[in-house]
C-alpha positions in Angstrom: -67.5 -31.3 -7.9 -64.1 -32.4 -9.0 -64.7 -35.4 -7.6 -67.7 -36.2 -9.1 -66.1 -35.5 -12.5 -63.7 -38.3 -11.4 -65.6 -40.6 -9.7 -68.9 -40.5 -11.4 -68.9 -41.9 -14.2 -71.1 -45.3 -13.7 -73.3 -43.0 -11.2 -76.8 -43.4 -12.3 -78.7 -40.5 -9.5 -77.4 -37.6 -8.1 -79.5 -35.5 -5.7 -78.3 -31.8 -5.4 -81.4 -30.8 -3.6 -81.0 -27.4 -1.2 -77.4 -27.0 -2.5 -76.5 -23.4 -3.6 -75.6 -23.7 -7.3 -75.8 -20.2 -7.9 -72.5 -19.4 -8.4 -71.8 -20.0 -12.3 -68.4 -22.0 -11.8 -70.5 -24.6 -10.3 -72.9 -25.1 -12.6 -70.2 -25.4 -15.3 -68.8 -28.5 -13.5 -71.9 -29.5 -13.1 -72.5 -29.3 -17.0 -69.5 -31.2 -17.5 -70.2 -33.7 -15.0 -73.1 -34.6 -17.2 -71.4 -34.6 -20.0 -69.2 -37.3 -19.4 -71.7 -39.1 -17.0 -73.4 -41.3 -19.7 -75.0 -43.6 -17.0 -77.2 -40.8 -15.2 -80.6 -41.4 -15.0 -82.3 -38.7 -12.3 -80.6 -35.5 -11.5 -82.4 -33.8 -8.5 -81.9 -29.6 -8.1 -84.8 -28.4 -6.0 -84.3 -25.3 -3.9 -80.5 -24.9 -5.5 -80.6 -21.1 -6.0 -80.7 -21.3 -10.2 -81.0 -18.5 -12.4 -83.1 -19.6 -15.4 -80.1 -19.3 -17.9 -78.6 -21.7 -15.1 -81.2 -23.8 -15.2 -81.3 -23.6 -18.9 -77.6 -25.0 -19.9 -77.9 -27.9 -17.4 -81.3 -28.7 -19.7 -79.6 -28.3 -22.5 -76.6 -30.7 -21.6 -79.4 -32.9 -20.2 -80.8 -32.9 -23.5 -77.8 -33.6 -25.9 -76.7 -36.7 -23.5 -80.1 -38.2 -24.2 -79.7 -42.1 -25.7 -82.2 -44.2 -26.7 
């Protein structure tokens, strides 16, 4: 994850699918990952293992990186 917060900032699709995110830690760098990632376009996170208060924060970052 570090390296995506490095790295990632003109990546337009990441694809997280089947990768255990349950541990909170990780979906806190996720959250910032998007945060700072103002070119992504499709974030895939099937079958990750999220809790729906999880699930809710990375919507909610989602949601207050939205540009028109």
């Amino acid at each position: 994850m570090d390296s995506l917060a490095e790295n990632g900032a003109h990546m337009t699709r990441l694809d997280l699918d089947r990768i255990d995110l349950s541990h909170p830690v990780l979906v806190e760098k996720l959250s910032l990952f998007i945060d700072v990632s103002s070119g992504l376009q499709t974030l895939r996170v099937s079958d990750c293992n999220l809790k729906a208060k999880q699930f809710c924060l990375i919507a909610q970052t989602l949601e207050s990186n939205i540009t028109l």
